[in-house]
Short mmCIF file of the C-alpha atoms (twelve columns), coordinates in Angstrom:
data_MODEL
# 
_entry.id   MODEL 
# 
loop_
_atom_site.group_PDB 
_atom_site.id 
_atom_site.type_symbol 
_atom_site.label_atom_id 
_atom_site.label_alt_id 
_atom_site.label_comp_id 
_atom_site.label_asym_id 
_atom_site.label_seq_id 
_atom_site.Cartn_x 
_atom_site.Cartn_y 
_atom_site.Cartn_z 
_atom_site.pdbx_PDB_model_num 
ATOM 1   C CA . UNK A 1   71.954 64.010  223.588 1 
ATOM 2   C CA . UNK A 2   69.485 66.779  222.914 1 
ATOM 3   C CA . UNK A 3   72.453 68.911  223.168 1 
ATOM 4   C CA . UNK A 4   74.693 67.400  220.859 1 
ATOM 5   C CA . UNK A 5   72.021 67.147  218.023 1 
ATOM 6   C CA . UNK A 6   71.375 70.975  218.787 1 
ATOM 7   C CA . UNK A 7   74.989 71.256  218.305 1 
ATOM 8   C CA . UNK A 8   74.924 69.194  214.872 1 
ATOM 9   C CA . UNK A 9   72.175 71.147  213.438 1 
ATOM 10  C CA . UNK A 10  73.250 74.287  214.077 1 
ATOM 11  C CA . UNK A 11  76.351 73.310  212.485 1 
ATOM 12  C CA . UNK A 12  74.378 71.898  209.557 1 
ATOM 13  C CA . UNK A 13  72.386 75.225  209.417 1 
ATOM 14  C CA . UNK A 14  75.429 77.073  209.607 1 
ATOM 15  C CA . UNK A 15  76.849 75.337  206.611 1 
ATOM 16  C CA . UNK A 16  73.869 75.407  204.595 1 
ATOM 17  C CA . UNK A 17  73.923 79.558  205.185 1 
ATOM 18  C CA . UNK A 18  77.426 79.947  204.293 1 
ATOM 19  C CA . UNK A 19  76.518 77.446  200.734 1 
ATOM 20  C CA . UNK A 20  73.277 79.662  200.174 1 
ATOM 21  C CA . UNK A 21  75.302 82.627  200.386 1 
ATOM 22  C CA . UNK A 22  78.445 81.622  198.376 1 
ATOM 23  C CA . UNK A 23  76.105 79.865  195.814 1 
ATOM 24  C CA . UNK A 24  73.878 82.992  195.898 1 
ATOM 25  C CA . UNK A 25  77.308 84.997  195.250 1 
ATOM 26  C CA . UNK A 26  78.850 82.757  192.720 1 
ATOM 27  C CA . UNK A 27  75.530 82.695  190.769 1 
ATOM 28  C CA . UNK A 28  74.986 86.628  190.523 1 
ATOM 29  C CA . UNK A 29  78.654 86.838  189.687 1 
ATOM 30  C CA . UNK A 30  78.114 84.339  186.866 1 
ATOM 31  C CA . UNK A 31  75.121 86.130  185.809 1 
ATOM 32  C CA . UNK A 32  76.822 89.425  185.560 1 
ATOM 33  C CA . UNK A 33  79.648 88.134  183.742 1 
ATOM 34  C CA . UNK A 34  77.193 86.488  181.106 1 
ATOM 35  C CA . UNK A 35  75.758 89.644  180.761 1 
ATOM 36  C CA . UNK A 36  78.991 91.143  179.947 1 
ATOM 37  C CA . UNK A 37  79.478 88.668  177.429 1 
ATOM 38  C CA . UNK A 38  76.564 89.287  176.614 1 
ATOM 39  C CA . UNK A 39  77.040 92.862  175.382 1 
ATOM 40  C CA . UNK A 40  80.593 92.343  174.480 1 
ATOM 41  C CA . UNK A 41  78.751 89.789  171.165 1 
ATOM 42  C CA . UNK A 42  76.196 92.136  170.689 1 
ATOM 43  C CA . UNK A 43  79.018 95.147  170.004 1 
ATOM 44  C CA . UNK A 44  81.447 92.429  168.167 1 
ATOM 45  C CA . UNK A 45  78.134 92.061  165.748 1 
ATOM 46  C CA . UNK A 46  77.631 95.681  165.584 1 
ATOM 47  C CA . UNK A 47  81.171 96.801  164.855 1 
ATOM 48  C CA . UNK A 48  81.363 93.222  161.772 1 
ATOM 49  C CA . UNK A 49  77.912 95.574  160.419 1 
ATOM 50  C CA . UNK A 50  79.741 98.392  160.776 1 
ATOM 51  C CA . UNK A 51  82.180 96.748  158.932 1 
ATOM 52  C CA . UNK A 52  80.221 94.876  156.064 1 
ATOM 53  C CA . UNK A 53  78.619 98.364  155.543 1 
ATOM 54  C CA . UNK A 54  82.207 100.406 154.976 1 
ATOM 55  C CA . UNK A 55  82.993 97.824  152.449 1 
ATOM 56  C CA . UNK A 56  79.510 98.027  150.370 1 
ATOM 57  C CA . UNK A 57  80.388 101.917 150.496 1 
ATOM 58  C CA . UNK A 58  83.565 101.346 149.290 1 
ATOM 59  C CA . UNK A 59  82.241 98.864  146.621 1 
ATOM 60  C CA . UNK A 60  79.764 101.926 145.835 1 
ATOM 61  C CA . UNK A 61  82.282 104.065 145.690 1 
ATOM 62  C CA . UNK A 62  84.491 102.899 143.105 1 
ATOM 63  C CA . UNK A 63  81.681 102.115 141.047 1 
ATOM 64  C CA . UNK A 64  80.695 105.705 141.359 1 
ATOM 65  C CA . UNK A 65  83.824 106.994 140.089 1 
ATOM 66  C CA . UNK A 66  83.889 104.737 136.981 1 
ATOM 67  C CA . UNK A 67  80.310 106.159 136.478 1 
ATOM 68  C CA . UNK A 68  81.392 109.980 137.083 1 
ATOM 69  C CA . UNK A 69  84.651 109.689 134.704 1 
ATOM 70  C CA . UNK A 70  82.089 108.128 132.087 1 
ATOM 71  C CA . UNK A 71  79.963 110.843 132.688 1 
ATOM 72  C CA . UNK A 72  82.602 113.234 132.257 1 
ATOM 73  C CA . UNK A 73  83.729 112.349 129.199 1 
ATOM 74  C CA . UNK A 74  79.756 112.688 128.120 1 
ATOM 75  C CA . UNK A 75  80.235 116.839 128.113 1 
ATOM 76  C CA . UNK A 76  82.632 118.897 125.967 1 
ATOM 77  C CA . UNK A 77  86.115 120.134 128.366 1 
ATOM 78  C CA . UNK A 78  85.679 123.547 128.006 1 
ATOM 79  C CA . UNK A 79  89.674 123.961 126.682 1 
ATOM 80  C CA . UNK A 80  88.585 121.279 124.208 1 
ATOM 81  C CA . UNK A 81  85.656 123.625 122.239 1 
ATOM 82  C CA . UNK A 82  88.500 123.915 118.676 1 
ATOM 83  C CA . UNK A 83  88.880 120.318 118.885 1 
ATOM 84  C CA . UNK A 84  85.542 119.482 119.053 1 
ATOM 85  C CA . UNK A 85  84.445 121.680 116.409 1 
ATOM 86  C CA . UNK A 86  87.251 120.195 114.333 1 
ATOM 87  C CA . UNK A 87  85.765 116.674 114.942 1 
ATOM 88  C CA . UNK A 88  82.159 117.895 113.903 1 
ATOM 89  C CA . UNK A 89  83.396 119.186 110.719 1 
ATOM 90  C CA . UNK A 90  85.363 115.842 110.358 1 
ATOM 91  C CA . UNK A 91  81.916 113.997 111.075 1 
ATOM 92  C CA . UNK A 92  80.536 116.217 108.171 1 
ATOM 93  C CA . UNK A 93  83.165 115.491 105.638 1 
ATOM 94  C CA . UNK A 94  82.914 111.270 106.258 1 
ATOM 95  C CA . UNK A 95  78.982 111.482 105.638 1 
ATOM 96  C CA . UNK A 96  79.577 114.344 102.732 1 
ATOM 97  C CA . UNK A 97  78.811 116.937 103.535 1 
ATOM 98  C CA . UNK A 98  80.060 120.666 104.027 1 
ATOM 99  C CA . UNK A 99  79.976 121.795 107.857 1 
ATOM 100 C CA . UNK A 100 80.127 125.382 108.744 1 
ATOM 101 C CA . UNK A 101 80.382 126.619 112.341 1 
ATOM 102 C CA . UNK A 102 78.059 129.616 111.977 1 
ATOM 103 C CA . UNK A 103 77.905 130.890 115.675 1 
ATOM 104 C CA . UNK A 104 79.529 129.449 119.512 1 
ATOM 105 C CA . UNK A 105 77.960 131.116 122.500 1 
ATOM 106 C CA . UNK A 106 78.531 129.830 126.164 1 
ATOM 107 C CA . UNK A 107 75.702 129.507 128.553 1 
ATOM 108 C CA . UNK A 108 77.396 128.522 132.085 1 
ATOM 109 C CA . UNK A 109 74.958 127.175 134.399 1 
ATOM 110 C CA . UNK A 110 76.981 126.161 137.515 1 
ATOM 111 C CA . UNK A 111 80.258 126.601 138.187 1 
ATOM 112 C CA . UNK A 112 81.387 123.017 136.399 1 
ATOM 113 C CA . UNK A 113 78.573 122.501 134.033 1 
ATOM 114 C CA . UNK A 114 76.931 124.397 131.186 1 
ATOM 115 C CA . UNK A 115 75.344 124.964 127.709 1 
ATOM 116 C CA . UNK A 116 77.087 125.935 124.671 1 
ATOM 117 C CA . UNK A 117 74.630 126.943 121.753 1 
ATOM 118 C CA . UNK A 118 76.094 125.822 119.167 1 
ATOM 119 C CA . UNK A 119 74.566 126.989 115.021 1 
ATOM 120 C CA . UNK A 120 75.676 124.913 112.453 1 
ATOM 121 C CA . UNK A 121 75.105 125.271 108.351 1 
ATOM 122 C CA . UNK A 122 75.552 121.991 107.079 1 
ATOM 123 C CA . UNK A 123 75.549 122.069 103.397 1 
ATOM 124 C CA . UNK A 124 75.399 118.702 100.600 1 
ATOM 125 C CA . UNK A 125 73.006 115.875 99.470  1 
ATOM 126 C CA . UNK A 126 69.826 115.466 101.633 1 
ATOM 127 C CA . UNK A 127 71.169 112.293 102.712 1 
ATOM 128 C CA . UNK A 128 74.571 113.450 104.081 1 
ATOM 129 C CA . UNK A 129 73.170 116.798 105.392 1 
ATOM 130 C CA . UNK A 130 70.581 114.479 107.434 1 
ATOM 131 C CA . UNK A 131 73.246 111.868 108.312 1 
ATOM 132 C CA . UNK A 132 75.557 114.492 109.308 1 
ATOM 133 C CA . UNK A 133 72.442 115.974 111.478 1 
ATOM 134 C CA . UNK A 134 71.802 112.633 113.075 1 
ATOM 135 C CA . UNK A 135 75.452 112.419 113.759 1 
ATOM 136 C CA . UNK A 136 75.845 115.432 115.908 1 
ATOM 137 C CA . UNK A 137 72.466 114.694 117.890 1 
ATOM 138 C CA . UNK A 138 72.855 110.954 118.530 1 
ATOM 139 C CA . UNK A 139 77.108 111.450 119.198 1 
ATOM 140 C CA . UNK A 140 78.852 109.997 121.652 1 
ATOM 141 C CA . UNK A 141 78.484 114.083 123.729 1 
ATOM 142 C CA . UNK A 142 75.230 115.577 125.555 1 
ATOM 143 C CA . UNK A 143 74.022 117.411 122.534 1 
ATOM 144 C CA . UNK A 144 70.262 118.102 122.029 1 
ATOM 145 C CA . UNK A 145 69.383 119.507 118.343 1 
ATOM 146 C CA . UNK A 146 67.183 122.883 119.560 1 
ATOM 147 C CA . UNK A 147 66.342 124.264 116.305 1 
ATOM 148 C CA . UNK A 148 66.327 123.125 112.455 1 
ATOM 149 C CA . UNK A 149 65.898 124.133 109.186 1 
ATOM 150 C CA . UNK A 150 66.178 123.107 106.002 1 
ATOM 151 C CA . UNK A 151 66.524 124.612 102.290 1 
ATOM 152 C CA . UNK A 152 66.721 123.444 99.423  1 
ATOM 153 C CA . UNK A 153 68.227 125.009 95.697  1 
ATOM 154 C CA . UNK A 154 65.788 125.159 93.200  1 
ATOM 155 C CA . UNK A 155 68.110 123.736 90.442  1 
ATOM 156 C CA . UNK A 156 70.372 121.318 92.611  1 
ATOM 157 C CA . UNK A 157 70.502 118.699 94.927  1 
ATOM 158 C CA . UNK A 158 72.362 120.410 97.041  1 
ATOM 159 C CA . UNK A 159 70.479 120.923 100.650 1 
ATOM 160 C CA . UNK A 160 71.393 123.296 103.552 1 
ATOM 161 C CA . UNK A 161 70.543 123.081 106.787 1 
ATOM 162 C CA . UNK A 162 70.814 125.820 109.404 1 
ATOM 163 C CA . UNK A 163 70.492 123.636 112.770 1 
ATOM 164 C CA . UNK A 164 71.250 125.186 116.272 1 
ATOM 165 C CA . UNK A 165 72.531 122.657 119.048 1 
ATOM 166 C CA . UNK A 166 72.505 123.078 122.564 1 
ATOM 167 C CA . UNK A 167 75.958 121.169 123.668 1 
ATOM 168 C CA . UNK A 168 76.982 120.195 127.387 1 
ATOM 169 C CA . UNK A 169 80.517 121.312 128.641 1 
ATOM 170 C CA . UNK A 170 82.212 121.305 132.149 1 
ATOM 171 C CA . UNK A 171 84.838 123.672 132.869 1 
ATOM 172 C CA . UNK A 172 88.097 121.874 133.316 1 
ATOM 173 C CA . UNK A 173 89.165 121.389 137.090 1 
# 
């Protein structure tokens, strides 16, 4: 009898080897394809970043080009320097007064922006010649009014006003 329960437990160890080993094999192939998974989320949540971000540029983007063609439209086209000096004396003539382009000079910068100095003698009431002033400064253009002066006749109303601008323009591309 000893020999048959010899026989039974080494049969019993036997099995319980082979189940430790398979168990031991199923469980570090398990593990390893968790890990997998594993990685596999962590790059599906990196690439849905990846993602999210393109779109937020994109969102950026277009709102940067509504702000660049609003800023373009801020500066005086180069090919556009007639018509804008028509529009000035137009500006003159609702408020009033008399507008005479006195001097142009260009002062490129960089290639696709720049300075034009702009002189100006604005001639009529003090009111229109001052509204007329105002209008160029504060128009819907970079302008910055760079030098003034005013004169007045001694037997009139009428005022003059030599003013020198300095005007932003962008050469057409």
């Amino acid at each position: 009898m000893k020999k048959k329960s010899l026989i039974h437990l080494s049969i019993a160890a036997g099995i319980l080897v082979v189940a430790l080993v398979a168990y031991t094999l199923w469980f570090l192939t398990v593990d390893g394809l968790g890990k997998e998974v594993s990685g596999l989320e962590s790059e599906i949540q990196a690439r849905a970043n990846e993602s999210g971000r393109v779109a937020e540029a994109r969102t950026a983007l277009a709102s940067l080009a509504t702000n660049e063609a609003r800023l373009r439209n801020y500066f005086i086209n180069t090919n556009e320097v007639v018509l804008f000096l028509e529009r000035i004396g137009a500006t003159g003539r609702a408020l009033g007064a008399d507008v005479e382009v006195v001097h142009v000079q260009a002062e490129t910068a960089t290639e696709s922006r720049g300075n034009m100095t702009l002189a100006l003698r604005i001639s009529g009431s003090f009111d229109s010649v001052m509204r007329t002033v105002g209008a160029i400064e504060f128009g819907p253009f970079d302008s910055a009014l760079t030098d003034i002066s005013l004169d007045a006749r001694p037997d009139s109303d009428i005022w003059t006003a030599s003013a020198t601008f300095a005007i932003g323009v962008q050469n057409p591309n």
